[in-house]
C-alpha positions in Angstrom: -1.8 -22.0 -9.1 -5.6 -22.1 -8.4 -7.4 -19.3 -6.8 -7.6 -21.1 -3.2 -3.4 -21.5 -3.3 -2.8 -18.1 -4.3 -5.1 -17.2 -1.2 -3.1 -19.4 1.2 0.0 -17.8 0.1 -1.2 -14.1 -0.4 -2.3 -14.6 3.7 0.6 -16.3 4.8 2.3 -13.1 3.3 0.7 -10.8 5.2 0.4 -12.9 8.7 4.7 -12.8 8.4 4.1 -8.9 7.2 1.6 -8.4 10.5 4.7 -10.2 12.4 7.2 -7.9 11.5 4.9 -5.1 12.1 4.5 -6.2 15.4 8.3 -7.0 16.1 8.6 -3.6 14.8 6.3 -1.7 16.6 7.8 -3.6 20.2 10.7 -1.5 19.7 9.0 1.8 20.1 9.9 3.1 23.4 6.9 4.8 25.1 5.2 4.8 28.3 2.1 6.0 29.3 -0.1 5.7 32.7 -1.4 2.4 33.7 -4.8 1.2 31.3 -3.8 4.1 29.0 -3.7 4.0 25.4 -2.1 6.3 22.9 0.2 6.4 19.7 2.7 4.2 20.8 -0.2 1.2 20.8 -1.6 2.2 18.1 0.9 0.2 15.4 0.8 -2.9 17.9 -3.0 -3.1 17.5 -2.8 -2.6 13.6 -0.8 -5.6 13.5 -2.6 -7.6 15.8 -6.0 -6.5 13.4 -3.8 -7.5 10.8 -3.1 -11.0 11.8 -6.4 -11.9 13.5 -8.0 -10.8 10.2 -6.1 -12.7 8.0 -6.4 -16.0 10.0 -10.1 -15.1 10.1 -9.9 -14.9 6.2 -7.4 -18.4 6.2 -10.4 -20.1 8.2 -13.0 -18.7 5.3 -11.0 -19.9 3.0 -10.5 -23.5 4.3 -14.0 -24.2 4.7 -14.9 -22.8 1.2 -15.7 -25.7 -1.0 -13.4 -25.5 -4.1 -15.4 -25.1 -7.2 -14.8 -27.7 -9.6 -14.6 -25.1 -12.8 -11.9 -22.9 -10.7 -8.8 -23.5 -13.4 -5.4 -21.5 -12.8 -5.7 -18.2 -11.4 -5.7 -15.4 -14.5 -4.8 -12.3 -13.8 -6.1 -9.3 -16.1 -4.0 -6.5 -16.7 -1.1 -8.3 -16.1 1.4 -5.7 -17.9 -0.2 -3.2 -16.1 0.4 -4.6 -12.5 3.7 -5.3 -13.3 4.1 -1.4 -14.3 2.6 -0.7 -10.5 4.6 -2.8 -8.8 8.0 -1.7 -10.3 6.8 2.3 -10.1 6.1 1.7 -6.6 9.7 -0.1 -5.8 11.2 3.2 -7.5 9.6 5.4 -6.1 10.3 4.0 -2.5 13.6 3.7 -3.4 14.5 6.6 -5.2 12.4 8.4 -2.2 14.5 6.7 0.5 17.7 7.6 -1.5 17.6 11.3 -2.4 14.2 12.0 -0.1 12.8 14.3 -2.9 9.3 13.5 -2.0 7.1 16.2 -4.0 8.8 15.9 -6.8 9.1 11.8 -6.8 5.6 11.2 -5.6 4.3 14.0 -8.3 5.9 11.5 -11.2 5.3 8.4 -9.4 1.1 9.5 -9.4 1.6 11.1 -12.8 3.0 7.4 -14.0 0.0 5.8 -12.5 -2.1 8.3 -14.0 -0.8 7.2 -17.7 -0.4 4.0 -17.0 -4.4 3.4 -16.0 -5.2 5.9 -18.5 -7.6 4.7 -21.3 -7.2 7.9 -23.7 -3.5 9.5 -23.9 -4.1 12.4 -26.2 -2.3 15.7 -25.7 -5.5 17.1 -23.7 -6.1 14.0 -21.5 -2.0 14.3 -20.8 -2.4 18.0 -19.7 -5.4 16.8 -17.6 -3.3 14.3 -16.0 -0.2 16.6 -15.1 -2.6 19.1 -13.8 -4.5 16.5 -11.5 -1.2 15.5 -10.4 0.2 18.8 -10.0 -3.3 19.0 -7.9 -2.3 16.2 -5.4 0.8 17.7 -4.9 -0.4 20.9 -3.8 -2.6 19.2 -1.7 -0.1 17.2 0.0 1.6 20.1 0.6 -0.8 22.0 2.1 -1.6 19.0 4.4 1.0 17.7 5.5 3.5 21.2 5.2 1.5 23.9 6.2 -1.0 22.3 8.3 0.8 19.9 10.6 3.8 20.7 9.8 4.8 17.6 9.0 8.5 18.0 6.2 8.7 15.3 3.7 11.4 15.7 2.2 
């Protein structure tokens, strides 16, 4: 696929994902007074953003001439993406599953960590738990203690 195609289909992705969002966020029941807006508009208008910026970006990208060097899309780090996209299913669905979320999202970022690491010696490794151990905390302390917000 050329570069151009793969935008076409990467936008017609995400105008049926800003759909859904939208279909979705008509379910939430929520009234406020008259010309009020609150958190129950709020995902409405991130779909809407969603969809008006990706037909803005279709548009762009119809009246970009194509280059005539532009060969099949390559894309670098293949292996690597492929590593990110199947830790991210697992951890959704592991999360989803057994709603551990500390300890899922501390191996899930620890994973990434490794995984986009150049150097992978026992110190760098240590350095890695610890900066994910460090998230965690911070989550934590965010989303716990402060709002009081269980993810679990």
């Amino acid at each position: 696929m050329t570069q151009k195609n793969v935008a076409y289909l990467v936008l017609g992705i995400l105008i049926l994902v800003g759909v859904g969002y939208l279909y979705q966020a008509s379910l939430i029941v929520g009234r406020l007074p008259e010309g009020s807006l609150g958190p129950v508009q709020f995902p409405a208008a991130l779909g809407i953003v969603l969809i008006g910026l990706c037909v803005i970006e279709l548009l762009r990208e119809a009246r970009r001439t194509p280059d005539p060097d532009e060969s099949l899309l390559q894309v670098p780090n293949a292996g690597k993406l492929a590593i990110t996209i199947g830790l991210t299913g697992a951890y959704f669905y592991l999360w989803a599953e057994f709603g551990l979320f500390y300890p899922l999202t501390f191996a899930f970022f620890l994973g990434l960590l490794v995984t986009y690491g150049r150097d992978r010696s026992l110190p760098r490794l240590a350095l890695m738990v610890a900066v994910a151990a460090g998230f965690i905390v911070f989550l934590y302390l965010v989303f716990q203690l402060l709002f009081g917000i269980r993810l679990s």
